[in-house]
N, CA and C atoms of all chains as a GROMACS GRO file, in nm:
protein
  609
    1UNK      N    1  12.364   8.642  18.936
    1UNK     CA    2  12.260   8.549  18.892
    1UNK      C    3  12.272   8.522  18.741
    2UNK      N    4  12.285   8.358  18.728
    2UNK     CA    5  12.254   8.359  18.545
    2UNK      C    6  12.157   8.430  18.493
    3UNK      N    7  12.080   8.463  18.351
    3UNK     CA    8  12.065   8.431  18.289
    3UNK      C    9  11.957   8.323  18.217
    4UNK      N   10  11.857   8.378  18.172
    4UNK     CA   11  11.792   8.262  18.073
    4UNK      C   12  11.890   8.232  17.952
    5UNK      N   13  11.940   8.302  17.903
    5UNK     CA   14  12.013   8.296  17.783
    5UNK      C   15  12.106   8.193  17.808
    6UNK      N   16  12.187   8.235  17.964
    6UNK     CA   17  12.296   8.138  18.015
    6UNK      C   18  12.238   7.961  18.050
    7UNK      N   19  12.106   7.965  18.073
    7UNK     CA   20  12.031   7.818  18.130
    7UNK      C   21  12.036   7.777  17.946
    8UNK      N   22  11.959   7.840  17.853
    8UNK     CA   23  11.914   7.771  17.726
    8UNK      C   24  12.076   7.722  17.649
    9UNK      N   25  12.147   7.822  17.714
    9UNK     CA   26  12.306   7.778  17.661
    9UNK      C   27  12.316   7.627  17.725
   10UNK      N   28  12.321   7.617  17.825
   10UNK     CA   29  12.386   7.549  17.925
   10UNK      C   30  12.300   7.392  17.903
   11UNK      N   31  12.233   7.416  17.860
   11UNK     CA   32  12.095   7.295  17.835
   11UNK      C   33  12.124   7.281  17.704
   12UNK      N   34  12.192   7.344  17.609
   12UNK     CA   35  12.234   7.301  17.480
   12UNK      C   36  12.332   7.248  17.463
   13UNK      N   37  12.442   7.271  17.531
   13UNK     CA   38  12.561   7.235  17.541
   13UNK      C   39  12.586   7.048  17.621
   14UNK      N   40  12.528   7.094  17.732
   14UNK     CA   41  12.515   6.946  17.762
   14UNK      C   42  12.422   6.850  17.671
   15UNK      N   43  12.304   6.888  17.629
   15UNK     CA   44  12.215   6.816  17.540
   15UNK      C   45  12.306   6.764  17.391
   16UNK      N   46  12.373   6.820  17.363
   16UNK     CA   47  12.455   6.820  17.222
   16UNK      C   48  12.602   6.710  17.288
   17UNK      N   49  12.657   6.722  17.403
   17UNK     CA   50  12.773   6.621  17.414
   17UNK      C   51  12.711   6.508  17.472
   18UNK      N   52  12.623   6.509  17.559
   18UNK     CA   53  12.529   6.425  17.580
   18UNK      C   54  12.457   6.345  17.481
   19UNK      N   55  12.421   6.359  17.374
   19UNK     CA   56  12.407   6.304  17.255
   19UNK      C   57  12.486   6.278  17.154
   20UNK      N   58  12.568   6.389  17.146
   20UNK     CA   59  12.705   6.310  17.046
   20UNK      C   60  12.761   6.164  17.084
   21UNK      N   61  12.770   6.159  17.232
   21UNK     CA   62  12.799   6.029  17.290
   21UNK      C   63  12.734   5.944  17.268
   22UNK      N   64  12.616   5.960  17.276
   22UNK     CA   65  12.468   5.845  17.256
   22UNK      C   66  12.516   5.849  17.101
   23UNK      N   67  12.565   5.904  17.014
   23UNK     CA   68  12.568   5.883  16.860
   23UNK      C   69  12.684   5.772  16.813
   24UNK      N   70  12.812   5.788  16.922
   24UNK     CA   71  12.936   5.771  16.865
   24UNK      C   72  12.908   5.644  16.922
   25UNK      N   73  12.881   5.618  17.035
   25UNK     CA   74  12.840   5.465  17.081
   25UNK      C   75  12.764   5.375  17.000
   26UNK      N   76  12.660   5.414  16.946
   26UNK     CA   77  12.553   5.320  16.872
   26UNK      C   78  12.668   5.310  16.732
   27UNK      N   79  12.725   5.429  16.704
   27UNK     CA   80  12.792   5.416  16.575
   27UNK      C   81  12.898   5.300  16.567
   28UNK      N   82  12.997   5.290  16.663
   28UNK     CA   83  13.127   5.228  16.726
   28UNK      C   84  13.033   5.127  16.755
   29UNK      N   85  12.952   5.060  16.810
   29UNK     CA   86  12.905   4.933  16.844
   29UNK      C   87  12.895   4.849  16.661
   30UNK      N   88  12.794   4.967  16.633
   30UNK     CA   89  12.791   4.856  16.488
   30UNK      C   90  12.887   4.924  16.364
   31UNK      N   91  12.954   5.003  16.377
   31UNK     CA   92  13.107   4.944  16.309
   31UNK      C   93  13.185   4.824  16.358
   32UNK      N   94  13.195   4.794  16.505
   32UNK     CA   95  13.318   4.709  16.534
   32UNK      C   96  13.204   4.620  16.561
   33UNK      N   97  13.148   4.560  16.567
   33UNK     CA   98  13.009   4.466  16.599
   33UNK      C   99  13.045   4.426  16.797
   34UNK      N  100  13.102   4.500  16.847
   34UNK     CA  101  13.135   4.489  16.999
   34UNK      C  102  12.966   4.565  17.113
   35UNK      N  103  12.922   4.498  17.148
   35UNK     CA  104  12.849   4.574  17.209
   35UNK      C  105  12.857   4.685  17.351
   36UNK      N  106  12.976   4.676  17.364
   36UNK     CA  107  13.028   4.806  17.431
   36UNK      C  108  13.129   4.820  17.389
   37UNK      N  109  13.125   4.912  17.287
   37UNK     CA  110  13.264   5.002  17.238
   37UNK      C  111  13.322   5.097  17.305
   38UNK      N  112  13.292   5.153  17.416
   38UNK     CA  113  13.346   5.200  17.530
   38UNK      C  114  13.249   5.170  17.621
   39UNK      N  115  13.303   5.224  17.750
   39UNK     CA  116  13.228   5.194  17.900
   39UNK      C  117  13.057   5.261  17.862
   40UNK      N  118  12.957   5.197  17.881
   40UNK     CA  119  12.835   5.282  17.869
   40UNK      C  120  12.822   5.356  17.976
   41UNK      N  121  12.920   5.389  18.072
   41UNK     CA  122  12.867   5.493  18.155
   41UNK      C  123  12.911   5.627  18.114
   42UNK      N  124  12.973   5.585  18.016
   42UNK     CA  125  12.964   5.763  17.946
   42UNK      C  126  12.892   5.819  17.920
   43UNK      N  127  12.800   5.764  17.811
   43UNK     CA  128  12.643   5.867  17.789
   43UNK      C  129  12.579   5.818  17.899
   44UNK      N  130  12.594   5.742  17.942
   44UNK     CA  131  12.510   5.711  18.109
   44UNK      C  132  12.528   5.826  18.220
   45UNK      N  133  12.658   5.882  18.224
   45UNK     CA  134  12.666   5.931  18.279
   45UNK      C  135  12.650   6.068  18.300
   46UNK      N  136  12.679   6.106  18.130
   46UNK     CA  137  12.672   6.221  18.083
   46UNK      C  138  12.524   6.231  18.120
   47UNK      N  139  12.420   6.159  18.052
   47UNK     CA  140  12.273   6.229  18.083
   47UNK      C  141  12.267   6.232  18.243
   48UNK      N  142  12.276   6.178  18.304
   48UNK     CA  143  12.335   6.232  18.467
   48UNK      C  144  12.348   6.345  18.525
   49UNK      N  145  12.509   6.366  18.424
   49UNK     CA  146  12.574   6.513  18.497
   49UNK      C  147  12.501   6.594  18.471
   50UNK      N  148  12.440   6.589  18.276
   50UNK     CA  149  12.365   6.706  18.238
   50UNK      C  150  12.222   6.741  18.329
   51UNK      N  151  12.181   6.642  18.411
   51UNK     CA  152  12.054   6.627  18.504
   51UNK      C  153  12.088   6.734  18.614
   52UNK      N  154  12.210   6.697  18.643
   52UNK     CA  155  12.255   6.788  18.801
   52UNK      C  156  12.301   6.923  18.754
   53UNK      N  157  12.351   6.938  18.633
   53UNK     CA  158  12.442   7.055  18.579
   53UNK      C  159  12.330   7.126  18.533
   54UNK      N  160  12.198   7.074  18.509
   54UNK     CA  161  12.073   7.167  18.495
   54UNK      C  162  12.004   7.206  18.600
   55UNK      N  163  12.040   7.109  18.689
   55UNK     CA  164  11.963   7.176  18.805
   55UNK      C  165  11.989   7.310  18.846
   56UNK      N  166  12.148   7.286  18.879
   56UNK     CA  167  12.235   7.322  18.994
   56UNK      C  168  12.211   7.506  18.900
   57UNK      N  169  12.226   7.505  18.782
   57UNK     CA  170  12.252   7.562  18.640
   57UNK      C  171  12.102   7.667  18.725
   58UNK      N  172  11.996   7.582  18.697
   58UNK     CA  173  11.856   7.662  18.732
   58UNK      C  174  11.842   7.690  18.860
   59UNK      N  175  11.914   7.659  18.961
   59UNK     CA  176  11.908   7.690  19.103
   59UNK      C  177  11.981   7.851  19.146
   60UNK      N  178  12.100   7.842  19.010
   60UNK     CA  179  12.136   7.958  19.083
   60UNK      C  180  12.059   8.127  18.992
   61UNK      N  181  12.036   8.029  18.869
   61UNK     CA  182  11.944   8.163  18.753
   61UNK      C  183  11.809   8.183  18.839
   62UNK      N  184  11.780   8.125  18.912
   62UNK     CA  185  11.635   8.134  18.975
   62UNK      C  186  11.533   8.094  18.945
   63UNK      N  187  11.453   8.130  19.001
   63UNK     CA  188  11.291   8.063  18.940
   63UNK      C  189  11.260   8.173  18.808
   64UNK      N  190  11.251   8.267  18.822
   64UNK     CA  191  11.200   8.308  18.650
   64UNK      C  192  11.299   8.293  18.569
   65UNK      N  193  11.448   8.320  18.517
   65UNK     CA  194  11.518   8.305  18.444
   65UNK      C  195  11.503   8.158  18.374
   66UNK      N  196  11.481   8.034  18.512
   66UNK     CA  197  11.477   7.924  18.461
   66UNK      C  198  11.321   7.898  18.401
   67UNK      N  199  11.203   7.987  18.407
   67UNK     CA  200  11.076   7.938  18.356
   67UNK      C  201  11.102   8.040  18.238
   68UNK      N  202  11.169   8.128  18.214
   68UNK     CA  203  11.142   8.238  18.072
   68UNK      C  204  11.240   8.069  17.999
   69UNK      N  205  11.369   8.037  18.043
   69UNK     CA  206  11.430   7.911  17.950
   69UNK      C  207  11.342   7.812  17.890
   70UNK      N  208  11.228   7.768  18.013
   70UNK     CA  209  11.145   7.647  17.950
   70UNK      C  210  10.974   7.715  17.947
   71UNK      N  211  10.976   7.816  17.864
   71UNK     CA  212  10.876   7.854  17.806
   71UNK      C  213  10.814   7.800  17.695
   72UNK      N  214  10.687   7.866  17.647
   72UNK     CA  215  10.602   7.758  17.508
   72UNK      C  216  10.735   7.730  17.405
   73UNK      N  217  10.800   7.824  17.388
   73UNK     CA  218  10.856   7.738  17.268
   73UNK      C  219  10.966   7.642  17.303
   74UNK      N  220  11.006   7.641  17.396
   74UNK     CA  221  11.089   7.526  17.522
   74UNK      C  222  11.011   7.371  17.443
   75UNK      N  223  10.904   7.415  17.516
   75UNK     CA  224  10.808   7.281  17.509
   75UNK      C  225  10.779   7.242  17.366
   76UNK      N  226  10.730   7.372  17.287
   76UNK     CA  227  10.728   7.289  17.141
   76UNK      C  228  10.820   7.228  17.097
   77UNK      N  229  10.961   7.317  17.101
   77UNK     CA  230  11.132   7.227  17.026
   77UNK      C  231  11.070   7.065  17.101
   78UNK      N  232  11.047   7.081  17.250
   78UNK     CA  233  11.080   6.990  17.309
   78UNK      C  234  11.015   6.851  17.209
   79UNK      N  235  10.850   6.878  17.240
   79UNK     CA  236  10.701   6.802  17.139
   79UNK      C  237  10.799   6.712  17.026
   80UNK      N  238  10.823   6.847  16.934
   80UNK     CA  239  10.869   6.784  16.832
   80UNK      C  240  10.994   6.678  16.836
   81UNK      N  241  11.048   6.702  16.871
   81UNK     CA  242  11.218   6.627  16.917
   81UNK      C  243  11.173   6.452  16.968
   82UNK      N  244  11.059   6.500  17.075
   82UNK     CA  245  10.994   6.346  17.072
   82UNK      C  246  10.918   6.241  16.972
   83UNK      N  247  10.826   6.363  16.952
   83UNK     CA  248  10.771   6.253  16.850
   83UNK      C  249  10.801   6.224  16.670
   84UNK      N  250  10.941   6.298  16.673
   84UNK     CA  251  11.016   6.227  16.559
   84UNK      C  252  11.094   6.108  16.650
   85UNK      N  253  11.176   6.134  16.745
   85UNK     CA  254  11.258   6.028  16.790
   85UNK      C  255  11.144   5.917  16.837
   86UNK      N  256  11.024   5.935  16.865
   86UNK     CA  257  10.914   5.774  16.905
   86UNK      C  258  10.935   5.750  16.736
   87UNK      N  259  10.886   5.790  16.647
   87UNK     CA  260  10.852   5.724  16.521
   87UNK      C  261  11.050   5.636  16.519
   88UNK      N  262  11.114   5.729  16.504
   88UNK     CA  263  11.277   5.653  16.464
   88UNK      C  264  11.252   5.538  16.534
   89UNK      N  265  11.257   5.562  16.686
   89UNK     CA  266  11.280   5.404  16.746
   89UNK      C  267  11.196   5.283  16.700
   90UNK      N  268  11.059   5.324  16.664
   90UNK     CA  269  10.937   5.288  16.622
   90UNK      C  270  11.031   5.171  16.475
   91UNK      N  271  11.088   5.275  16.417
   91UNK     CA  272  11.139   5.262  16.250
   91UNK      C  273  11.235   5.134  16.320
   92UNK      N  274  11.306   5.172  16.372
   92UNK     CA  275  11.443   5.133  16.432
   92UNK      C  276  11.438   4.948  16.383
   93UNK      N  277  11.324   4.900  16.487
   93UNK     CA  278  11.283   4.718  16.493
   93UNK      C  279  11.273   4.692  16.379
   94UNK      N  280  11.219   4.716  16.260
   94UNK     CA  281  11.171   4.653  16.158
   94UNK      C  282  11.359   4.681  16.038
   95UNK      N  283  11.395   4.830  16.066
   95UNK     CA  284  11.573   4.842  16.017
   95UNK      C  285  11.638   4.775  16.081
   96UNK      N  286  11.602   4.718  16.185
   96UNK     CA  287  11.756   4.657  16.228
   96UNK      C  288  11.733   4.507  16.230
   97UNK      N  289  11.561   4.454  16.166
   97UNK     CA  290  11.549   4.322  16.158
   97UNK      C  291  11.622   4.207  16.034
   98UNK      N  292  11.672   4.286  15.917
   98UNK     CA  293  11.677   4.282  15.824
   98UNK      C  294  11.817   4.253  15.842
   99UNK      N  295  11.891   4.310  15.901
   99UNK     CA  296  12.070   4.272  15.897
   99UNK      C  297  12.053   4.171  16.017
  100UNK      N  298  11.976   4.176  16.086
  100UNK     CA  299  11.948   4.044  16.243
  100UNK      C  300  11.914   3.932  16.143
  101UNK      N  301  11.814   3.915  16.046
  101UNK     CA  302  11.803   3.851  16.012
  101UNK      C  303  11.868   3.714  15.922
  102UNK      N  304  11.950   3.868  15.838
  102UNK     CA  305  12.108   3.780  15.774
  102UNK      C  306  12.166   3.769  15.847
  103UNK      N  307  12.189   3.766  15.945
  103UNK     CA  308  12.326   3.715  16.004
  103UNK      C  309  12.450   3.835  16.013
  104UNK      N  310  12.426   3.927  15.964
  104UNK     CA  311  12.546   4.085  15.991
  104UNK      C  312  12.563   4.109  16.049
  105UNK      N  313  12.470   4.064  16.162
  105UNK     CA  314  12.488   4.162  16.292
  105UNK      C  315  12.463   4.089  16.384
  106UNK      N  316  12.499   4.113  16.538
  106UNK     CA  317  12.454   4.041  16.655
  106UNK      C  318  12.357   4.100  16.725
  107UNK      N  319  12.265   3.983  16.786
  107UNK     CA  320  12.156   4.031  16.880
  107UNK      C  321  12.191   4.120  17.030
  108UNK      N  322  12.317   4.135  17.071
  108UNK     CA  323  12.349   4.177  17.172
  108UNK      C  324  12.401   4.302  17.125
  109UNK      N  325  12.432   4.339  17.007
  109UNK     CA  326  12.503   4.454  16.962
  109UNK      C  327  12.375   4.542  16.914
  110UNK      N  328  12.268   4.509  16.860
  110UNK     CA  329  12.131   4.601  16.833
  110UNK      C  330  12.109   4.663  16.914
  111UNK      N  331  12.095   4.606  17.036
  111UNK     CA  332  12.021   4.634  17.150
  111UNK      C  333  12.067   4.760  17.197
  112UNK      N  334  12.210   4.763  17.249
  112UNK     CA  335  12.292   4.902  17.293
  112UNK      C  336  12.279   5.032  17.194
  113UNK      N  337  12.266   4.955  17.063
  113UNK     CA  338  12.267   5.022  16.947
  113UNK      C  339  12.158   5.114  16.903
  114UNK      N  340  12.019   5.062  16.930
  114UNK     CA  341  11.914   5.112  16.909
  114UNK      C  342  11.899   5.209  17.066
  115UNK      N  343  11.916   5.172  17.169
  115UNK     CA  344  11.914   5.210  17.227
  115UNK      C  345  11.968   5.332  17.249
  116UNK      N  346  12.082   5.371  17.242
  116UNK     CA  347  12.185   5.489  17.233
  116UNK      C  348  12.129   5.562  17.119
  117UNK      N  349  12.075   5.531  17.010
  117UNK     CA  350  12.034   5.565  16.919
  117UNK      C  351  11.878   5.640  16.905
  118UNK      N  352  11.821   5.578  17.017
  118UNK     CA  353  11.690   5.654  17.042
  118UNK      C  354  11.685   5.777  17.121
  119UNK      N  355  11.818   5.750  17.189
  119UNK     CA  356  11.826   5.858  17.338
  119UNK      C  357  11.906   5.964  17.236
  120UNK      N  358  11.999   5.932  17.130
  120UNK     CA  359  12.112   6.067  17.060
  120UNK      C  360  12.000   6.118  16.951
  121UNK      N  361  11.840   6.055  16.908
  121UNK     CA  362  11.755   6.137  16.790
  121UNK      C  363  11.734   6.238  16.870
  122UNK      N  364  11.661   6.232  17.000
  122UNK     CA  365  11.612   6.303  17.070
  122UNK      C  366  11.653   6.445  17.128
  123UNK      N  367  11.809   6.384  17.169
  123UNK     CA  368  11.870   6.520  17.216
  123UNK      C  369  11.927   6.629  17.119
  124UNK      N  370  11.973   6.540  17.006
  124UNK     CA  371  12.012   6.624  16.913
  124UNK      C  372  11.942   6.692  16.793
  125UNK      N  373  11.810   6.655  16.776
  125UNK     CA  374  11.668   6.645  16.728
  125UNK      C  375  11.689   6.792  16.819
  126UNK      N  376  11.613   6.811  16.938
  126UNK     CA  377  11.613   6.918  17.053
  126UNK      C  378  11.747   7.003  17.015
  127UNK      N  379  11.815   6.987  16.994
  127UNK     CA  380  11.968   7.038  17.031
  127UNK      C  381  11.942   7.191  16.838
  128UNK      N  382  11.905   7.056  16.749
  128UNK     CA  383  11.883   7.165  16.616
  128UNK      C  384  11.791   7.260  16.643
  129UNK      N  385  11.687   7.227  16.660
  129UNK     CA  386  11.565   7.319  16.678
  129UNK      C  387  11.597   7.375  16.715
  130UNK      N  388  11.663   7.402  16.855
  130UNK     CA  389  11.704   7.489  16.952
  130UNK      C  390  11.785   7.615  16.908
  131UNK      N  391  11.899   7.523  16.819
  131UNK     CA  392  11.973   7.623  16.742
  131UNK      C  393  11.931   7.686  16.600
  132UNK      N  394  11.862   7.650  16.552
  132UNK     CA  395  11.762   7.729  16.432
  132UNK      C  396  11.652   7.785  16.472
  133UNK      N  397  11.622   7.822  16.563
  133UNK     CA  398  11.528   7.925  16.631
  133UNK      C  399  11.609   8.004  16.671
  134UNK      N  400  11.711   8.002  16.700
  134UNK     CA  401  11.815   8.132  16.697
  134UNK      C  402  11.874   8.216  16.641
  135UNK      N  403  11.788   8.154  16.507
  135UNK     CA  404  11.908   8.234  16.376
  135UNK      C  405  11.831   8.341  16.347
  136UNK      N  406   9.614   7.671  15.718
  136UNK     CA  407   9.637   7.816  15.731
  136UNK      C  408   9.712   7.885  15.811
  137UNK      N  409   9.773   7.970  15.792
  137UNK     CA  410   9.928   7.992  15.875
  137UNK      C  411   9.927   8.182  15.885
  138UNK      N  412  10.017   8.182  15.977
  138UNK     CA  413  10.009   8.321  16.022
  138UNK      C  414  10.073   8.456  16.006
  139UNK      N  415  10.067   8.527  15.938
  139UNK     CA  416  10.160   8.638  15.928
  139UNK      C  417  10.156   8.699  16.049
  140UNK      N  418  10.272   8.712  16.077
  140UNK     CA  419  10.352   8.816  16.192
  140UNK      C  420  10.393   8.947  16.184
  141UNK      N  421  10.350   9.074  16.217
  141UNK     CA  422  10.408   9.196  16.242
  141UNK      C  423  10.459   9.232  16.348
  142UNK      N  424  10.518   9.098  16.405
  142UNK     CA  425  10.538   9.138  16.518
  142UNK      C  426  10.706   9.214  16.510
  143UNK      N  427  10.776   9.216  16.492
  143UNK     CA  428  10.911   9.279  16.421
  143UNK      C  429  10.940   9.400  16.385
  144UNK      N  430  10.842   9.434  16.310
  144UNK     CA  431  10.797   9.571  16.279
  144UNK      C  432  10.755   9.650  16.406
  145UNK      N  433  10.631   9.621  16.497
  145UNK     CA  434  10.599   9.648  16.601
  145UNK      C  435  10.686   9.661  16.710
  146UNK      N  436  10.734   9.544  16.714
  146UNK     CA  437  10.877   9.556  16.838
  146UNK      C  438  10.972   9.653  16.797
  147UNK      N  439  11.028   9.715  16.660
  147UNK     CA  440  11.119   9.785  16.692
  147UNK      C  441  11.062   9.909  16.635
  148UNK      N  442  10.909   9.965  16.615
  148UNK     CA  443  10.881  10.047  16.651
  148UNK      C  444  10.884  10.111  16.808
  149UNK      N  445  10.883   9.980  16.879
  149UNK     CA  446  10.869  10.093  17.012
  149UNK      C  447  11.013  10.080  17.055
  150UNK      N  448  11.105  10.017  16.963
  150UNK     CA  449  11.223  10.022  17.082
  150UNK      C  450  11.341   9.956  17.127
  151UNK      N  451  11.258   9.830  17.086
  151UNK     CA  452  11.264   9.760  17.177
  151UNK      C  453  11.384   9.614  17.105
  152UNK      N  454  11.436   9.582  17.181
  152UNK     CA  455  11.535   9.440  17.149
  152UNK      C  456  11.441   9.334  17.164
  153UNK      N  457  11.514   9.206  17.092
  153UNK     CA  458  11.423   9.085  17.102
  153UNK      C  459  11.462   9.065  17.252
  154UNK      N  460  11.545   9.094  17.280
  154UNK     CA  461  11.595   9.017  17.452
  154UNK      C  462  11.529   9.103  17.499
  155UNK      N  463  11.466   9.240  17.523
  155UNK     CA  464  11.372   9.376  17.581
  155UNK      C  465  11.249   9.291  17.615
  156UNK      N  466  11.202   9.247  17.520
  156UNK     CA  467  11.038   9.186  17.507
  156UNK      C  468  11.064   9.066  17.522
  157UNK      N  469  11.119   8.995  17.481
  157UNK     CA  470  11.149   8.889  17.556
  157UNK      C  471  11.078   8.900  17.727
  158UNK      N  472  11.255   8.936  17.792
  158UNK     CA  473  11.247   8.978  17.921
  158UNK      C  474  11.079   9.021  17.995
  159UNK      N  475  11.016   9.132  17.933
  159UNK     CA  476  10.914   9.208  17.957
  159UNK      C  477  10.788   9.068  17.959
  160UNK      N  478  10.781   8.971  17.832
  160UNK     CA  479  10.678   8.912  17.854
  160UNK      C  480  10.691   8.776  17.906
  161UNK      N  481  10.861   8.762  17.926
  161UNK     CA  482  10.881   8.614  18.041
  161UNK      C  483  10.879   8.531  17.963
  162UNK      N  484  10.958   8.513  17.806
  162UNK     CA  485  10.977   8.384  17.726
  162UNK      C  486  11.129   8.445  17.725
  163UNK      N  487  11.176   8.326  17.605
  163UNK     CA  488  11.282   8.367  17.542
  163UNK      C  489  11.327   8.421  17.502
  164UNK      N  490  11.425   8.494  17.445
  164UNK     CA  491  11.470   8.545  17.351
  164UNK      C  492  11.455   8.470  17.176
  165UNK      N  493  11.420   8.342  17.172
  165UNK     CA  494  11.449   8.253  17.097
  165UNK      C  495  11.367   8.250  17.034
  166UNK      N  496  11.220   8.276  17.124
  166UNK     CA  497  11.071   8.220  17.122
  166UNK      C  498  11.040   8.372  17.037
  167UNK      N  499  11.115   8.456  17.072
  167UNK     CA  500  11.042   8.617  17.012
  167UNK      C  501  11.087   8.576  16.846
  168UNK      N  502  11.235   8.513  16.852
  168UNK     CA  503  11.284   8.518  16.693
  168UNK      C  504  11.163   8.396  16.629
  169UNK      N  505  11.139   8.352  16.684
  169UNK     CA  506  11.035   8.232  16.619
  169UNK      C  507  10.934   8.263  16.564
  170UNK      N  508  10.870   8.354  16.698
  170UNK     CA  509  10.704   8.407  16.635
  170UNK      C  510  10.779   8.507  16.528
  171UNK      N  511  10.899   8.580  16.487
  171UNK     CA  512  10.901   8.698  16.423
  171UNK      C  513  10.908   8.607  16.291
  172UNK      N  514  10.955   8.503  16.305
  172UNK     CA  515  11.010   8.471  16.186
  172UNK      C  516  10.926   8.347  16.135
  173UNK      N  517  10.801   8.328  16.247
  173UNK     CA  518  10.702   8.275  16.164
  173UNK      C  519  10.754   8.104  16.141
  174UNK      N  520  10.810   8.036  16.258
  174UNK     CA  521  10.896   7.949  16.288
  174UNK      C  522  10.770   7.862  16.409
  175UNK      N  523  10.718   7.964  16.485
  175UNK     CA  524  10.665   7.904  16.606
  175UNK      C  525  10.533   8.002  16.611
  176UNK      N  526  10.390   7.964  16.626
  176UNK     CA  527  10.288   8.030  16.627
  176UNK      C  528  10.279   8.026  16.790
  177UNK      N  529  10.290   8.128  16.849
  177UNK     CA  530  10.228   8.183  17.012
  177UNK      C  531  10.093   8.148  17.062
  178UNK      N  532  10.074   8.095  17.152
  178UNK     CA  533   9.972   8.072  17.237
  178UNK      C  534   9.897   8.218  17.264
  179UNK      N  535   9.775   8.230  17.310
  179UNK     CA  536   9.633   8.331  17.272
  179UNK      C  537   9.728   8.375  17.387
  180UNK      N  538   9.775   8.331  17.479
  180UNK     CA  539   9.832   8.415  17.645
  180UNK      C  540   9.964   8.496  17.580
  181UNK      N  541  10.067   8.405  17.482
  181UNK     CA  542  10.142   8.488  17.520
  181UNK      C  543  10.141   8.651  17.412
  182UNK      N  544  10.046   8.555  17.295
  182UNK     CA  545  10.020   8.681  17.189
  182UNK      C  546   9.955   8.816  17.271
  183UNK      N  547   9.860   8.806  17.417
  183UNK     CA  548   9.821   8.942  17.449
  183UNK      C  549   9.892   8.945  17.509
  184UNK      N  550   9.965   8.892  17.590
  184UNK     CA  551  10.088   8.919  17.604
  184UNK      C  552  10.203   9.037  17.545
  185UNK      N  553  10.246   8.999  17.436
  185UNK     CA  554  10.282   9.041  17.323
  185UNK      C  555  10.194   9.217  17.326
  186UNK      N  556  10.119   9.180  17.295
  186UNK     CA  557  10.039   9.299  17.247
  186UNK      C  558  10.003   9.365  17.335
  187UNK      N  559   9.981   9.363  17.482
  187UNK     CA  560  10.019   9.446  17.577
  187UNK      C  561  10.082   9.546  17.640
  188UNK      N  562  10.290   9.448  17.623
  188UNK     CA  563  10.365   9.486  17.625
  188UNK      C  564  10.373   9.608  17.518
  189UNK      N  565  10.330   9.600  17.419
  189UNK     CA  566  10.372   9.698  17.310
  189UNK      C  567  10.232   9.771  17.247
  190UNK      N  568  10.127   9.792  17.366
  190UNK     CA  569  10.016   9.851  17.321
  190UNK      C  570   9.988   9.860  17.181
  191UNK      N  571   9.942   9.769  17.150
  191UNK     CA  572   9.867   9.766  17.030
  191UNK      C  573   9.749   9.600  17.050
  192UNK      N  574   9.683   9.646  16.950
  192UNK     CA  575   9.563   9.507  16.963
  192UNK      C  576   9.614   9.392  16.904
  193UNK      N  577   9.614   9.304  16.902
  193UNK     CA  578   9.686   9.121  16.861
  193UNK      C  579   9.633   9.087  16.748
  194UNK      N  580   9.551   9.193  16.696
  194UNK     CA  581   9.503   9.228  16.498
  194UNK      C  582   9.642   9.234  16.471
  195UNK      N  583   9.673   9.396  16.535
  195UNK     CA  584   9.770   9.478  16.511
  195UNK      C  585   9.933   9.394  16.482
  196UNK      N  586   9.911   9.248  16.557
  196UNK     CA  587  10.048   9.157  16.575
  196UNK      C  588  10.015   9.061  16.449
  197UNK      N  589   9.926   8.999  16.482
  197UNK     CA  590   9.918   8.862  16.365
  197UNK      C  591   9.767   8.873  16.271
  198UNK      N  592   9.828   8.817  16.190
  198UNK     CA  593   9.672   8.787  16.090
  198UNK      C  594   9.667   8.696  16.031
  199UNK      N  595   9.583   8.625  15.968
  199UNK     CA  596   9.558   8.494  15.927
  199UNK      C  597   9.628   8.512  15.779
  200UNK      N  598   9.709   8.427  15.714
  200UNK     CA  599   9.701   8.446  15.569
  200UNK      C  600   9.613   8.384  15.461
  201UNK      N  601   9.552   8.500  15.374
  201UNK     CA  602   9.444   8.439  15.271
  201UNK      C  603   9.482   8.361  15.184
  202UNK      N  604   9.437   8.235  15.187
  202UNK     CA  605   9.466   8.100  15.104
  202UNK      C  606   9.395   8.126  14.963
  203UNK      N  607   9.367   8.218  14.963
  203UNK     CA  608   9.275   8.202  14.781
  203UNK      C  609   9.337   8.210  14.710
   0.00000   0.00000   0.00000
């Protein structure tokens, strides 16, 4: 049987490549102004696998291993991780109106951009906390 | 107003590993370094919790710090 230690690993690990992706995409979209700089079913997919790879992950640690993983301070990292990433996306419309506005940028390239960009504050937002409560 | 923690002191008076008490009160291992380190303030459940596990009163764990 896993492990809580092995679930909070395993939920970090995917949360962190799972978001690096959501990072490198929004990044690569507005460097090359392409609005899919690779296939979006990568971080598409990735938050996916990481969905099943947590399950499957908590199915075999069991029911307490997987509730000692998402205990109060589970949920606080979690709290916080959101409601910095609502304010970013929040921030996001009014930063990204300003280069829409000149002309720098394309309306089809924001979109993926902010987008990927709201989903990589979040996980990796979660992903620090996670790892500075460990130290 | 914010909380001083003895909880550190207490835990390895009796013994005990952060993964020990952890285990014993059904959080993390992560969540024990938090409250020790004064990172994450514990809910009233899991502080008697806490103070259960390691017989002593939840005085004995946390105290308020004086702002004067």
């Amino acid at each position: 049987m896993l492990s809580a230690e092995t679930f909070s690993n395993t939920r970090i690990f995917m949360f962190a490549v799972t978001g690096l992706a959501c990072l490198s995409y929004a990044i690569m979209a507005l460097m090359t102004g392409n609005p899919e700089p690779f296939s979006g079913w990568i971080p598409g997919g990735l938050g996916i696998m990481s969905g099943v790879v947590l399950w499957a992950t908590g199915a075999v640690a069991g029911d307490a291993n997987t509730e000692r993983a998402m205990d109060e301070g589970y949920y606080a990292d979690s709290a916080r991780a959101q409601q910095i990433a609502f304010w970013v996306a929040i921030f996001m419309y009014p930063a990204f109106s300003v280069p829409l506005a000149l002309d720098l940028i394309d309306l089809a390239v924001v979109f993926p951009a902010m987008g990927t960009l709201t989903g990589a504050t979040f996980l990796l937002l979660f992903v620090w906390f996670d790892l500075r409560g460990r130290m | 107003m914010s909380l001083i923690s003895h909880l550190a002191e207490r835990r390895k008076a009796a013994g005990l590993t952060q993964a020990q008490l952890a285990e014993a009160v059904g959080v993390s291992r992560k969540t024990i370094n938090t409250v020790e380190n004064r990172v994450f303030v514990p809910s009233t459940v899991l502080a008697l919790r806490l103070a259960e596990e390691l017989g002593v009163s939840v005085h004995d764990l946390f105290e308020l710090e004086d702002e004067e």
